[in-house]
C-alpha positions as CSV (number, residue, x, y, z in Angstrom):
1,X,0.0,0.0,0.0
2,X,1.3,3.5,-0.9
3,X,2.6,6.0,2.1
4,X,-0.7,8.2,0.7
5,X,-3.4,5.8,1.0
6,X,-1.7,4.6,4.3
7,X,-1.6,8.7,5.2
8,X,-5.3,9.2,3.8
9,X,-7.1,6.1,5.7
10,X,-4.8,7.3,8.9
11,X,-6.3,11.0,8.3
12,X,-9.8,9.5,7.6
13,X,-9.7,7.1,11.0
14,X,-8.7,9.9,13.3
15,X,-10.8,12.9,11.6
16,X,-13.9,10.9,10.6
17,X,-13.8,7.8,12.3
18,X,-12.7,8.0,15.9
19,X,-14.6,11.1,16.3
20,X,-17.9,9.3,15.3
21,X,-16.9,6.1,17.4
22,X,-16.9,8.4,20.3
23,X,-20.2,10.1,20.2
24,X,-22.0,6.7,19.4
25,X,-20.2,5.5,22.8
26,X,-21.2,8.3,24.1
27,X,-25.1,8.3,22.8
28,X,-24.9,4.4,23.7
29,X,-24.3,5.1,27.1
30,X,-26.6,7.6,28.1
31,X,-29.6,6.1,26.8
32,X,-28.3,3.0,28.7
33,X,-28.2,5.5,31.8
34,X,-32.2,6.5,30.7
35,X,-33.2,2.7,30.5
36,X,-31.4,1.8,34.0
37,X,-33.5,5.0,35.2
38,X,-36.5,3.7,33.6
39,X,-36.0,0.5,34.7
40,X,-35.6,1.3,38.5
41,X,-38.5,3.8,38.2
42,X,-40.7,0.8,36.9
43,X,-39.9,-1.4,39.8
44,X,-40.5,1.4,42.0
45,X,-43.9,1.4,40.4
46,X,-45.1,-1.5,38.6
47,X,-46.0,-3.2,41.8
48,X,-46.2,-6.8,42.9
49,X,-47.9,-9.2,40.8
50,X,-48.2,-13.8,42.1
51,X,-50.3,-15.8,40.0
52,X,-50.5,-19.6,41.4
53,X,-52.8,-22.5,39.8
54,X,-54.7,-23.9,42.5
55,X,-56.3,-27.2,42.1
56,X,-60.0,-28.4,42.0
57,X,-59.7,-29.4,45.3
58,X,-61.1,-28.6,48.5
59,X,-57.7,-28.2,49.3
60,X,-57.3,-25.0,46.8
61,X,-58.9,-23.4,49.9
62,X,-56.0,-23.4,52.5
63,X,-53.7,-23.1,49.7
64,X,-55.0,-19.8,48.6
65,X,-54.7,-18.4,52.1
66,X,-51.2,-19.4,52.6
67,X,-50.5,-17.3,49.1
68,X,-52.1,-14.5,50.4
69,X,-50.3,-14.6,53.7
70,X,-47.4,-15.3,52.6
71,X,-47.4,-12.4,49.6
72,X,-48.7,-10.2,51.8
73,X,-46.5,-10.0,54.3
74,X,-43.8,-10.1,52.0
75,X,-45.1,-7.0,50.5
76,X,-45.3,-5.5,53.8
77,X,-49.4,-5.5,53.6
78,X,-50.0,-7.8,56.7
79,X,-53.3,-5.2,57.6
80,X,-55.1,-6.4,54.6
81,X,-54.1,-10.3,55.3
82,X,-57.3,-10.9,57.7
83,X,-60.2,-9.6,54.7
84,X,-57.9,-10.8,51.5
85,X,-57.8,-14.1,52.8
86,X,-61.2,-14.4,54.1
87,X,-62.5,-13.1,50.3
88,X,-59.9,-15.5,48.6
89,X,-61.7,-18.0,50.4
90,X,-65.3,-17.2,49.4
91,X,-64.4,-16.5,45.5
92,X,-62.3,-19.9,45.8
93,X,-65.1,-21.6,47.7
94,X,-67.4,-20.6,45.0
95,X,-65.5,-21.3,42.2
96,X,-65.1,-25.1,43.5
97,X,-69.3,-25.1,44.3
98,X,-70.3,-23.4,40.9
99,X,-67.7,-23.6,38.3
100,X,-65.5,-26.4,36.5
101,X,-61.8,-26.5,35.2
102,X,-58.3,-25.4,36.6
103,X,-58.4,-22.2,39.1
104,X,-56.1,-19.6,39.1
105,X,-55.5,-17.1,41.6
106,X,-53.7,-14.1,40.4
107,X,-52.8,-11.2,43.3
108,X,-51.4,-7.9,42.7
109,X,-50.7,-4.5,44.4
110,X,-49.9,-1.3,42.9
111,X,-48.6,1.8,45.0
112,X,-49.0,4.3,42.3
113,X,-53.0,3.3,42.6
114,X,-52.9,2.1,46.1
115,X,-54.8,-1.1,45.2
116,X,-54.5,-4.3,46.2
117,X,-56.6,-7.0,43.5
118,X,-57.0,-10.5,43.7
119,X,-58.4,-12.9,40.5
120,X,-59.7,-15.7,40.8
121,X,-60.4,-17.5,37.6
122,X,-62.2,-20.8,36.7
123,X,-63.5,-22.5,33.9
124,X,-67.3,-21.7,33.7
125,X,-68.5,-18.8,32.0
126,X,-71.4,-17.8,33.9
127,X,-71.0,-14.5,35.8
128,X,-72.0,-14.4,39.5
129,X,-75.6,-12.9,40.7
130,X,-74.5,-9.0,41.4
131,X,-77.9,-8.6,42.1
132,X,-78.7,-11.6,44.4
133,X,-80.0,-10.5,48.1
134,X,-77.7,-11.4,50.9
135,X,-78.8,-15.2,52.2
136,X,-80.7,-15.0,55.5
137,X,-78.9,-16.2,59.1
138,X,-80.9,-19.3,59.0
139,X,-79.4,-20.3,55.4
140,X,-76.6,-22.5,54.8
141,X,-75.1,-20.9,51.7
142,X,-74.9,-17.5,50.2
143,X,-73.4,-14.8,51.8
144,X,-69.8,-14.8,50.2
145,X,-70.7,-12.5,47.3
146,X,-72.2,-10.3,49.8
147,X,-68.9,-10.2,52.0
148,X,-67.2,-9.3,49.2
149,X,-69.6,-6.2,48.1
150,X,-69.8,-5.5,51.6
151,X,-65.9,-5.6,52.3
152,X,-64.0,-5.0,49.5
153,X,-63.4,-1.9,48.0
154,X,-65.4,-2.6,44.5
155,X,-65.4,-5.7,42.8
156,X,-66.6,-7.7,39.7
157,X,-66.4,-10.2,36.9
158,X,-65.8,-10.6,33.9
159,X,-65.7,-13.2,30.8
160,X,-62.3,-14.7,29.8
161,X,-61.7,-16.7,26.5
162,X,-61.3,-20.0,29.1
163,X,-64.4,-19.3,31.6
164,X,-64.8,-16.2,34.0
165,X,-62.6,-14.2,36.2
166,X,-64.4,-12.4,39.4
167,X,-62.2,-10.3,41.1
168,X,-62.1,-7.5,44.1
169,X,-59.5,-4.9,45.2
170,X,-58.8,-3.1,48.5
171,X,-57.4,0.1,48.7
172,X,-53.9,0.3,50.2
173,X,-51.9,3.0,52.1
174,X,-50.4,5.3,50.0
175,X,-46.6,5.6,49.5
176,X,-45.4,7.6,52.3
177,X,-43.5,11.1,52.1
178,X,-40.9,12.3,53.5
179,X,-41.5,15.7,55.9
180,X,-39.9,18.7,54.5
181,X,-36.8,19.8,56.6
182,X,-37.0,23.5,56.7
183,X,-33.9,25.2,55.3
C-alpha cells in the first residue's frame, strides 16, 4: 500500500472515524443511563404481581390463604391479610361449588394506585348474581358474594376466553413522604 493511502485512511480514522466512534459510545451510554433509570422507576412502580394455579380441590382453599399470607407479608401489607384471605376463600369456595376446570389465583398491588386485587379465575362462563340479596342467618349458603360487596373496595367479573374471572381490590396506604426539613 502507498505512504498516501496509508496517510489518507490514517487521516480519515482519526478525523472521521474515531470522532464518530466516540459520540456513538457516548449516545450508547446515556440512553443506557435512561433505560437503567426507567428500569428502576418501573420497579418502583409497577407493583407486585403472584399468580399460582390452585387445584380443583377442596384443598385449593388453604392453599389460597397461605398465598395471600405469605405475599402479603412479603409486600409488607399484613393489615389487609385478615379480609384478602377471608374473600380469597369465598371466591375460591365458590368457584369449587359453581364452576368447573383449573383455578387460578392471580394477586397484585400497585402503589402508584394504592390497590390491592385478587383474581380468581375458573372454567365456567357464567357470571355471579351481582344482584342476588344477601342469604338470610338461617341459610346455609350464600353470603360470600355479599362479603365481598360488603368488604371490599369494588369488585366484579368478567368473561375470559377460558371461563370467568371475578375479582375484588382493597385500597392500600399510600406511599409515604418524606417531611420537609425546613432550610
Amino acid at each position: 500500500m502507498s505512504t498516501v493511502i496509508r496517510t489518507r485512511c490514517a487521516a480519515v480514522r482519526e478525523g472521521v472515524l474515531l470522532p464518530l466512534c466516540r459520540l456513538l459510545w457516548r449516545q450508547a451510554a446515556t440512553a443506557a443511563a435512561r433505560v437503567a433509570q426507567l428500569a428502576r422507576f418501573l420497579g418502583r412502580t409497577r407493583g407486585k404481581v403472584v399468580s399460582q394455579p390452585l387445584e380443583s380441590h377442596v384443598r385449593a382453599v388453604p392453599h389460597a390463604r397461605r398465598i395471600i399470607r405469605t405475599e402479603l407479608a412479603r409486600w409488607g401489607l399484613t393489615e389487609h391479610v385478615e379480609i384478602a384471605e377471608l374473600l380469597v376463600s369465598e371466591l375460591v369456595t365458590n368457584a369449587l361449588q359453581h364452576a368447573w376446570g383449573p383455578i387460578q389465583l392471580r394477586m397484585s398491588h400497585s402503589p402508584v394506585d394504592r390497590t390491592l386485587r385478587c383474581d380468581i379465575a375458573d372454567g365456567c362462563p357464567a357470571a355471579p348474581p351481582a344482584d342476588r340479596p344477601p342469604a338470610r342467618t338461617d341459610d346455609d349458603h350464600g353470603r360470600g358474594l355479599h362479603l365481598v360487596d360488603q368488604l371490599s373496595t369494588r369488585w366484579g367479573a368478567r368473561h375470559t376466553a377460558a371461563g370467568k374471572t371475578v375479582w375484588f381490590e382493597l385500597r392500600t396506604p399510600g406511599s409515604r413522604t418524606r417531611p420537609r426539613r425546613n432550610p
